[in-house]
C-alpha positions, 0 to 999 in steps of 0.5 A, a space after each residue: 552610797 554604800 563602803 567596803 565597811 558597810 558591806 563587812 558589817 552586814 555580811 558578818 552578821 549572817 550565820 555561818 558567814 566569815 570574812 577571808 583576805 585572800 590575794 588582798 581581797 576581803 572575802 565573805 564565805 559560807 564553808 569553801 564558797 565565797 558569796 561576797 568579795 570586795 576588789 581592793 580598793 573597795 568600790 566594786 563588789 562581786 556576789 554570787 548571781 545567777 548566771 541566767 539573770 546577769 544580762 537583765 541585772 546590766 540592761 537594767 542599771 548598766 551604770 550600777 552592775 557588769 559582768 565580772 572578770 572573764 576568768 570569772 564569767 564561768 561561775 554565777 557571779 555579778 559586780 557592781 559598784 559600790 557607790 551606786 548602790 543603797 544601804 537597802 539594796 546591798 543588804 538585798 543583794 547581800 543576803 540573796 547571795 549568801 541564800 545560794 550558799 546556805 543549806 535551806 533550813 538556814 535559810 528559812 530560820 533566818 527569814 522568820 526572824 528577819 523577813 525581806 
């Protein structure tokens, strides 16, 4: 089982990621963009997904992932809950996330010194 806690020590370890509080939601960013976000009570986290995999992600683990808010169905996003998740999987899913946000060269600075 991961925590709200959990996922905001990883995210802020990851260069050029910050943590907001926007409409009582903590959220991580790289720039403008928002790669992670907890809902209020910190059991479900939204990440950045991409919108052609989400129906695999769900068919694959429905108890784990759903799609996110209709208002949010237009962008590439995911949520899943947090207690389904493992320490490992979330610094996955974490990571791939703030990756879709990240110039390249961010990137591959960051894998040579911390391979998947």
């Amino acid at each position: 089982m991961v925590t709200g806690d959990e996922v905001r020590a990883f995210a802020a370890t990851l260069p050029r990621a910050y943590e907001a509080v926007v409409r009582d939601r903590i959220k991580f960013r790289v720039g403008r963009i928002v790669f992670v976000a907890l809902s209020p009570d910190e059991t479900l986290m939204g990440f950045a997904f991409p919108r052609e995999q989400r129906e695999a992600l769900i068919a694959a683990e429905p108890a784990k992932f759903l799609l996110p808010e209709p208002s949010d169905l237009r962008f590439s996003w995911m949520r899943c809950r947090l207690a389904a998740l493992e320490p490992d999987e979330l610094r996955e899913l974490v990571v791939e996330a703030w990756r879709m946000c990240v110039p390249k060269k961010v990137w591959t600075a960051y894998l040579e010194t911390h391979p998947l």
